[in-house]
NUMI-788126 format. One line per 5 residues: number of its first residue (from 1); their letters; for each residue x, y, z of C-alpha. Coordinates in Angstrom, 1 decimal, decimal comma, padded with zeros to 4 digits, m for minus. Layout:
! NUMI-788126
NUM = A = X:Y:Z | ...
***
This chain:
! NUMI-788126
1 = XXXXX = 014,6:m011,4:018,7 | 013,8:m014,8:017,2 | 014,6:m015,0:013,4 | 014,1:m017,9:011,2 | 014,8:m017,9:006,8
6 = XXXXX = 011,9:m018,9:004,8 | 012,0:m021,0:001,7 | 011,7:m017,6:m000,3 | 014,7:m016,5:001,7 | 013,0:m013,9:003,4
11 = XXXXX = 014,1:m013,8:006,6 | 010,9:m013,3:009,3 | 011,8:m012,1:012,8 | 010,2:m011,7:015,6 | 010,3:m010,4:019,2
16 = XXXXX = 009,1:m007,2:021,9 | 010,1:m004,1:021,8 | 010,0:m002,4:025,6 | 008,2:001,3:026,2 | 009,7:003,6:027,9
21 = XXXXX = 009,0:004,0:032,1 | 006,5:001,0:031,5 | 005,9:m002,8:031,5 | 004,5:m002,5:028,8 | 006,2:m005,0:025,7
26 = XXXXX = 005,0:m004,6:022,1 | 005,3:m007,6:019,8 | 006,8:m006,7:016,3 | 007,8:m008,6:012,9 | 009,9:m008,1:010,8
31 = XXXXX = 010,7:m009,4:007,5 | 013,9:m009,1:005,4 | 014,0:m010,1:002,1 | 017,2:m012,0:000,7 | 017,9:m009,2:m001,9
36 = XXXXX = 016,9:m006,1:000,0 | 016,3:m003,3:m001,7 | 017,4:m000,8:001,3 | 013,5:000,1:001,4 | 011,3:m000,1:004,5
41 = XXXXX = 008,0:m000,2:004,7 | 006,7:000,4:008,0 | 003,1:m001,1:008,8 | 000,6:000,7:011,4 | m002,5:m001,9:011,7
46 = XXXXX = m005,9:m000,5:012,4 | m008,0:m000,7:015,5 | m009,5:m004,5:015,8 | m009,7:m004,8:019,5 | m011,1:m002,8:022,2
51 = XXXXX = m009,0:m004,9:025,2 | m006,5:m007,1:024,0 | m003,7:m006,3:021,8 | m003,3:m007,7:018,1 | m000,5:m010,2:017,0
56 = XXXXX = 001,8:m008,3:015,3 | 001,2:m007,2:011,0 | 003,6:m006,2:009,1 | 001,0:m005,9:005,9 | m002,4:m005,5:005,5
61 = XXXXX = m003,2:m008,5:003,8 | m000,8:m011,3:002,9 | m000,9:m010,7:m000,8 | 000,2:m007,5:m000,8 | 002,8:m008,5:001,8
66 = XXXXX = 004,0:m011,1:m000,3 | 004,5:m009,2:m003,5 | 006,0:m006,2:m001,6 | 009,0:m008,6:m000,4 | 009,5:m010,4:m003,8
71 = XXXXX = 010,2:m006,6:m005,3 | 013,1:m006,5:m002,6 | 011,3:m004,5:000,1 | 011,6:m005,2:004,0 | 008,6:m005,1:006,4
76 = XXXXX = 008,6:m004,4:010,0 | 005,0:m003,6:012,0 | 004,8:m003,7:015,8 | 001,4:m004,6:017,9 | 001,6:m002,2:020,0
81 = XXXXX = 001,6:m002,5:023,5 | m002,0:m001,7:024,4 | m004,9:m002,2:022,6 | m007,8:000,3:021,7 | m007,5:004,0:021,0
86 = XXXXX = m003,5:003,4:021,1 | m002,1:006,1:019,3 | m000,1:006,8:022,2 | 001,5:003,7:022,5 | 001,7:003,3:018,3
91 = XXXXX = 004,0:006,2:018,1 | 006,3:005,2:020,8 | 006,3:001,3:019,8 | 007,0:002,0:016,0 | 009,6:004,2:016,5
96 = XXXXX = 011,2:001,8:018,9 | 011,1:m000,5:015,8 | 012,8:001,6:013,3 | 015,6:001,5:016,1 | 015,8:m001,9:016,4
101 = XXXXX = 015,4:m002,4:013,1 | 018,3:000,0:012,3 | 020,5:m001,8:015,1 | 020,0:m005,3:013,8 | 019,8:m004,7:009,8
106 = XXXXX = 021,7:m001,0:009,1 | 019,7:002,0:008,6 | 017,0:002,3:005,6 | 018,2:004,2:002,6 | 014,0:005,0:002,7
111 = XXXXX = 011,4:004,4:005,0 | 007,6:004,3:003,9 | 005,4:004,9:006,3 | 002,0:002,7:005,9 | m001,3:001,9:007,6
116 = XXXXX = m004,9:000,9:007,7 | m007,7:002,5:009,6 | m006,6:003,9:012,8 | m003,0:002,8:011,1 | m003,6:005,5:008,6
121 = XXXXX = m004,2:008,0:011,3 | m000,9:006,6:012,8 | 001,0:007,0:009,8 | m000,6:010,8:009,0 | 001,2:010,9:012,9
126 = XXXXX = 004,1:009,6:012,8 | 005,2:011,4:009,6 | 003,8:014,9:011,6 | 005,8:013,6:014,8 | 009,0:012,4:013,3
131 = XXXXX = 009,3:013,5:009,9 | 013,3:013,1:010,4 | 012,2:009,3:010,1 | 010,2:009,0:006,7 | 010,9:009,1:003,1
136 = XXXXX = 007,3:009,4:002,2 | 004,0:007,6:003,8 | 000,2:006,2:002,3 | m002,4:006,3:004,8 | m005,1:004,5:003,9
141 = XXXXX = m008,9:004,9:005,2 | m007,3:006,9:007,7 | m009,1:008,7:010,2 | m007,6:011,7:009,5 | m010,2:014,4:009,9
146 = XXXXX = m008,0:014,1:013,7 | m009,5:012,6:017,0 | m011,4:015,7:017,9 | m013,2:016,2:014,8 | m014,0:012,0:014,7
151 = XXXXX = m015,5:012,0:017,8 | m018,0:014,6:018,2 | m019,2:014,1:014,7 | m020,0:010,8:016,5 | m021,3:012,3:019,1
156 = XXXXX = m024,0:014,4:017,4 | m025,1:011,0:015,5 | m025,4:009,3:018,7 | m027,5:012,3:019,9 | m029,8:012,6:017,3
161 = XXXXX = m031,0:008,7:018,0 | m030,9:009,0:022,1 | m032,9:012,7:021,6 | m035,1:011,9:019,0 | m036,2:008,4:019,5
166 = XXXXX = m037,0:008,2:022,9 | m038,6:004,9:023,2 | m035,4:003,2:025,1 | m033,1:005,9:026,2 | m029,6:005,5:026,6
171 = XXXXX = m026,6:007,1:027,5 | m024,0:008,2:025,1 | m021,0:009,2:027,3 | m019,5:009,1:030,4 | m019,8:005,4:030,9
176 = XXXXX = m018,4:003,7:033,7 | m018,2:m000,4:033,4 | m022,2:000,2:031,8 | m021,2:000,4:027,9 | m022,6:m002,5:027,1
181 = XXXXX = m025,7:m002,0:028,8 | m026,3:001,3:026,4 | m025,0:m000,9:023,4 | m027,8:m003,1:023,9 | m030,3:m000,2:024,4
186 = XXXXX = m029,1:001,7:021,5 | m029,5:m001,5:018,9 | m033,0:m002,3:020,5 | m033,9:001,6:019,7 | m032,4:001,1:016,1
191 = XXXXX = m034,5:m001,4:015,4 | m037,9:m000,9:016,7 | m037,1:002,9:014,6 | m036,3:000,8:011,8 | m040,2:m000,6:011,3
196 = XXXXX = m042,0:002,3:011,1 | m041,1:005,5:008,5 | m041,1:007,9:011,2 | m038,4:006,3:012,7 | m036,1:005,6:009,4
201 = XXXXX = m036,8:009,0:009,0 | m035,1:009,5:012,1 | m032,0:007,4:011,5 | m031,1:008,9:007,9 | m030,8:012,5:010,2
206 = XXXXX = m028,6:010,6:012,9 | m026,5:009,5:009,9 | m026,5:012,7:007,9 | m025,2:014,2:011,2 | m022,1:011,9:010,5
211 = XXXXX = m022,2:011,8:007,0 | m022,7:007,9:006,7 | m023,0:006,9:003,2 | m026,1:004,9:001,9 | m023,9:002,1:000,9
216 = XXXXX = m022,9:m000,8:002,8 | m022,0:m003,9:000,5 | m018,8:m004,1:m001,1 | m020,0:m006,9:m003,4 | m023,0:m004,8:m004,4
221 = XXXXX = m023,3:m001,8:m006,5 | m023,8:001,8:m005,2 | m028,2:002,2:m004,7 | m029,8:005,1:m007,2 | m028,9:008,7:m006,2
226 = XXXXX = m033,0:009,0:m005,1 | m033,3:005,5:m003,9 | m033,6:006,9:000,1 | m035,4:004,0:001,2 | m032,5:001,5:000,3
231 = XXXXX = m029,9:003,9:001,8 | m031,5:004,9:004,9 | m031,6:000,4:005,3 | m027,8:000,9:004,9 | m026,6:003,4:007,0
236 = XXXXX = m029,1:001,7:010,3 | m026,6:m001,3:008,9 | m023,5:000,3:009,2 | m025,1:001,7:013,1 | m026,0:m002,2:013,8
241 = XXXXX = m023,1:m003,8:012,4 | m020,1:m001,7:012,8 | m020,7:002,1:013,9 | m022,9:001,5:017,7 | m019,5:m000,8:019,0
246 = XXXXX = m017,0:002,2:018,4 | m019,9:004,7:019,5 | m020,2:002,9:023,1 | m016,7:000,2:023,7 | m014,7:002,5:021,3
251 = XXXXX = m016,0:005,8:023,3 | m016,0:003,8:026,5 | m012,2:002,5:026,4 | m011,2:006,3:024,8 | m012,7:008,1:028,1
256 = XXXXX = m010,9:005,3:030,5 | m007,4:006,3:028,1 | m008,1:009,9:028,5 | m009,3:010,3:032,2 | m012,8:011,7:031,4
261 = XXXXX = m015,2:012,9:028,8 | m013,6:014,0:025,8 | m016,2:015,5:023,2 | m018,1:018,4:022,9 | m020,9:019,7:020,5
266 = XXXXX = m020,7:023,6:022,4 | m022,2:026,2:020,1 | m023,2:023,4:017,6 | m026,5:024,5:015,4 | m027,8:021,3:013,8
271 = XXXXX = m029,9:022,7:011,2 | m026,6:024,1:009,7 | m025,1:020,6:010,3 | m027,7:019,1:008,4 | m027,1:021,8:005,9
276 = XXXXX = m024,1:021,0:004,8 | m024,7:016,9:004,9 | m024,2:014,9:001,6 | m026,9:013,1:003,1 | m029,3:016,2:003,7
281 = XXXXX = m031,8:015,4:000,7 | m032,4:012,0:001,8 | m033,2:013,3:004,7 | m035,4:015,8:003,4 | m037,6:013,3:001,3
286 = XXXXX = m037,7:010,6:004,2 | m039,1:013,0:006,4 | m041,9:014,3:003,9 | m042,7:011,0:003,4 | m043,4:010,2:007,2
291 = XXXXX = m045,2:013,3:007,7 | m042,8:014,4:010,0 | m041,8:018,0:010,6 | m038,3:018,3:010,1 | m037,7:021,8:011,7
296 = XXXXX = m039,5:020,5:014,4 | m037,1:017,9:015,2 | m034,3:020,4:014,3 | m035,3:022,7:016,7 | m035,7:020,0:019,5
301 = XXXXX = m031,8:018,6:018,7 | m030,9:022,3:019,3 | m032,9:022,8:022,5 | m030,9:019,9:023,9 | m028,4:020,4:026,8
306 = XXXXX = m025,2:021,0:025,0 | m022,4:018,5:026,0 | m019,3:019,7:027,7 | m015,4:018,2:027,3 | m013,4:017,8:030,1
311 = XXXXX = m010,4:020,0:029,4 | m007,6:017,7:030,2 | m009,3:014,8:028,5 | m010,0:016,5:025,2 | m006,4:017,7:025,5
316 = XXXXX = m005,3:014,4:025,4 | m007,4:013,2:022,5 | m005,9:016,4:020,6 | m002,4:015,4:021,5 | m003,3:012,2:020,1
321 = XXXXX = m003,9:013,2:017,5 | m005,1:016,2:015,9 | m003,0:017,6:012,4 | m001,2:020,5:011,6 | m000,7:019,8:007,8
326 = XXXXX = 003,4:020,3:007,6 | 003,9:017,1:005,4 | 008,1:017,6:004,8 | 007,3:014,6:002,4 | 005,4:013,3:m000,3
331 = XXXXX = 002,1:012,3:001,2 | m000,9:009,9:m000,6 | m003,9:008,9:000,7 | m006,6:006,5:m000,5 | m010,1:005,9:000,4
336 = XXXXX = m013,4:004,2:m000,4 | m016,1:006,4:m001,2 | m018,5:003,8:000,4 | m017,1:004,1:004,1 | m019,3:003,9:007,2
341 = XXXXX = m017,1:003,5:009,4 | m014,5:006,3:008,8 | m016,0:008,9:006,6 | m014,2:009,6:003,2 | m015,0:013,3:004,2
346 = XXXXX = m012,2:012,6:006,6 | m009,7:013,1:003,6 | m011,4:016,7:003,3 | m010,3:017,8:006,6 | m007,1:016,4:006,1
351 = XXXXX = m006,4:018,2:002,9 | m007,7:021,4:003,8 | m005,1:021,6:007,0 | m002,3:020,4:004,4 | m003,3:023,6:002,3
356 = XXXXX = m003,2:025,9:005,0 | 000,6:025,0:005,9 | 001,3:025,6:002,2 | 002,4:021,7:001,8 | m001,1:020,7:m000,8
361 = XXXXX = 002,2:020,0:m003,7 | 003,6:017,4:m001,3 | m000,3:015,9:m001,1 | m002,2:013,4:m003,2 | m005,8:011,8:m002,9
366 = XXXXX = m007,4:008,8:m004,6 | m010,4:007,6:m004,5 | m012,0:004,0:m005,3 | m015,5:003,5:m006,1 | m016,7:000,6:m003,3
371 = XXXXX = m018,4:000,1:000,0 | m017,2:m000,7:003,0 | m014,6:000,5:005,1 | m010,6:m000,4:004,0 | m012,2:m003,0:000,7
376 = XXXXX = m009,3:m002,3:m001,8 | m007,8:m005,1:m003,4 | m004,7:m006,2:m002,7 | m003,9:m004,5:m006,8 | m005,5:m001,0:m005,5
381 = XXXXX = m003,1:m001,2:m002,7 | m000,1:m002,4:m004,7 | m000,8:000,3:m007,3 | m000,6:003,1:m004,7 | 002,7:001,9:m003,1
386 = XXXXX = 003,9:001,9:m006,2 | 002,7:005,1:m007,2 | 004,3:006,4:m003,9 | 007,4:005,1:m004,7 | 007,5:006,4:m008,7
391 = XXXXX = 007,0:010,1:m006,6 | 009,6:009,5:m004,2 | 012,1:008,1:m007,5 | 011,2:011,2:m009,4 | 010,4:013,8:m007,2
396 = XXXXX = 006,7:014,3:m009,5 | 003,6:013,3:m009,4 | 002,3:014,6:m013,0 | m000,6:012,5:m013,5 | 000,7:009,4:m011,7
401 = XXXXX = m002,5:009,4:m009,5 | m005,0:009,6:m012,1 | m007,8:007,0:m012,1 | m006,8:005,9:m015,5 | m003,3:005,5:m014,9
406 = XXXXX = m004,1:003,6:m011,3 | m006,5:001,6:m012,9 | m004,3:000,1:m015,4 | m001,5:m000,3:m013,0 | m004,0:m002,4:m010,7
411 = XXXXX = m005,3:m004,0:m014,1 | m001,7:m005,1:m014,7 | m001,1:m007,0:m011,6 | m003,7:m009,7:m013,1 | m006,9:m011,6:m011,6
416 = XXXXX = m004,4:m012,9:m008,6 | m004,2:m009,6:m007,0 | m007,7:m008,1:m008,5 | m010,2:m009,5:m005,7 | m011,7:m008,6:m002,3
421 = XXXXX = m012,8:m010,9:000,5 | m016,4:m010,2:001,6 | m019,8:m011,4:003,0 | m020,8:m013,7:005,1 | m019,3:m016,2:005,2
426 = XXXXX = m016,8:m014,4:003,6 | m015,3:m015,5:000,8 | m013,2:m014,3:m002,6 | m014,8:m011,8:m004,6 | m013,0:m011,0:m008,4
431 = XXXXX = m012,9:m007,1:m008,6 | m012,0:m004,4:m011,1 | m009,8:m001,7:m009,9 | m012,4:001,1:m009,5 | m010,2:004,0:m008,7
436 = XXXXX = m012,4:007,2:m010,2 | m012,3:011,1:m010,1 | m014,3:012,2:m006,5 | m014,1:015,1:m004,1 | m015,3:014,5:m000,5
441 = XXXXX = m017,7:017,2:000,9 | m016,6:018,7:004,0 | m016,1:017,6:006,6 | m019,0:018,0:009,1 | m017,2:018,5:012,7
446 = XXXXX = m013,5:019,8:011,5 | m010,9:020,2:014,8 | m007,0:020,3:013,8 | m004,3:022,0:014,8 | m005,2:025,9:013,5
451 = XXXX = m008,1:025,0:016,7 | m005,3:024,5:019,1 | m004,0:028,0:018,1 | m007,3:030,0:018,8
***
């Protein structure tokens, strides 16, 4: 460990933690402040590469960090020690950190598990793994629907394109070093579909299958309930941007991790999918207005060869991770309503497991109004830590999560903390707290632990 004192006082360490029967070194940080307050907050960092691991975060963003020390409160985040679907690694590396960090600075009086992204579905793990280790945690755009439930809603997106517009066919698992080949085929498919209605038809069903939202521009407000055309242009956005390099590297690197092919859509009826979408009226009018038969299409999706898991590689995939809902601590979660990536339905599955053990008291949700996937402001994120903490300090959440109260607490932090960075290139955007009153639908493909008891 290498530490050096800022000119705050804060003192910033940093070194590699070893895993256990492995090579393998994670790179951490850690960062004391000079009047701690015996509070750690424990960073999980989202998934940003497919093949080489981050540098280490202790923060999501440097603001936040920054205001988070000057309260008194210590950071610590490791890298992890592999990159890609590491979940495996992430549990083992941060706990390895809380030791260290114990060792070198005395034990937290509380420990606040936090995380973005795949970090939030780290957290939403490491509080279910070692709940002996947490005082409370906030995942944020988590993916915590589970990695079951994740990936096969994928999967029946990615089968609705290869199945339905046939023009360039590609493959959607099992790859073996050709990933990027099928990347490349799927994009060219997405956009010849994308000049003719028929095929825009075609890609608001893919979507709907996953429940992509219509909405892809933070900086931009939400399109018209009925405006179809403009959302179907957004979700083949979030496909070509964003969603297609998790459907093919992310999918590729998971079935390397897990020793074979890990999703399933068994006994899967699509029409009753489709059903069930929030996206299913778009659909509906894209379709009449291509003169396409949508039952057709339906019924062809249905006639497809289902898709098979290999046992041992969806067990691993389950393992890591899918939820059993026993919180043992105050739990809150926050999402944007406008995420393509990792669907805000997510929370949905997450909640409903958390009902089912009898812990929903210990659970809270909130909910900002904006596109794009993990866009809160450094104030939204600040407001929910602190909100966190109030719940920890009193042992109640009354109606600390309400958007009113959130809003104002955001509000409060003042035009230095009430911004996103966005577009290209991207640059500082000033932005009011948009927290707001929203249920997510259900969640299309749910797999958590009460499927591991059948």
């Amino acid at each position: 460990m290498t530490c050096i004192t800022e000119a705050t006082g804060t003192l910033l360490c940093t070194g590699a933690t070893a895993e256990k029967n492995s090579t393998l070194l994670a790179q951490y940080q850690i960062e004391v402040p000079a009047h701690w307050n015996g509070t750690l907050a424990l960073y999980s960092h989202g998934y940003n590469s497919f093949t080489v691991p981050l540098p280490p975060q202790d923060a999501g963003d440097p603001v936040t960090g920054d205001y988070l020390l000057s309260q008194g409160y210590a950071l610590a985040g490791s890298a992890y020690a592999r990159a890609g679907w590491s979940l495996q690694q992430a549990f083992e590396d941060q706990i390895a950190l809380l030791d260290l960090f114990g060792i070198t600075f005395g034990k937290p009086q509380r420990t606040i598990a936090w995380g973005h992204s795949l970090g939030g579905m780290i957290t939403a793990g490491l509080v279910q793994l070692f709940p002996d280790r947490f005082t409370a945690a906030l995942p944020m755009c988590g993916v915590v629907a589970g990695g079951p439930g994740v990936w096969n809603q994928g999967l029946d997106s990615e089968l609705a394109i290869t199945t339905l517009l046939p023009q360039i066919p590609f493959k959607i698992i099992n790859f073996t070093g050709d990933a990027a080949v099928n990347y490349g085929k799927a994009l060219a498919a997405l956009a010849l579909a994308q000049k003719t209605p028929q095929g825009r038809a075609r890609i608001a069903l893919s979507a709907a299958l996953a429940d992509v939202p219509g909405w892809v521009d933070p900086a931009s407000p939400e399109p018209a309930a009925r405006d179809y055309v403009t959302q179907e242009a957004n979700q083949a956005l979030w496909d070509s941007n964003i969603d297609f390099l998790f459907a093919f590297f992310g999918r590729a690197e998971l079935e390397a991790r897990a020793g074979g092919q890990f999703s399933w859509n068994t006994g899967v009826d699509y029409r009753v999918q489709l059903s069930h979408s929030t996206d299913r009226a778009e659909v509906k009018a894209l379709y009449a207005a291509a003169g396409l038969d949508l039952n057709k299409d339906l019924d062809k999706l249905n006639a497809t060869p289902r898709i098979a898991a290999d046992p041992a590689a969806a067990a691993y995939v389950a393992k890591y991770i899918a939820y059993n809902g026993e919180l043992n601590m105050p739990v809150l979660t926050m999402h944007t309503t406008g995420d393509g990536l990792v669907e805000v339905t997510d929370e949905n599955a997450y909640a409903s497991v958390v009902r089912s053990a009898g812990d929903n008291n210990l659970l809270r949700q909130v909910f900002v109004h904006r596109a794009g996937h993990c866009t809160f402001t450094p104030a939204e994120t600040i407001s929910a830590f602190k909100t966190l903490v109030q719940r920890i300090d009193t042992g109640r959440w009354e109606d600390s999560t309400s958007p009113a109260a959130m809003n104002a607490s955001a509000a409060n932090l003042g035009p230095g903390f009430n911004f996103i960075v966005a577009g290209t290139p991207a640059h500082v955007i000033p932005t009011a707290p948009s927290f707001l009153n929203f249920h997510p639908d259900k969640f299309l493909r749910p797999f958590d632990a009460r499927n591991l008891e059948e």
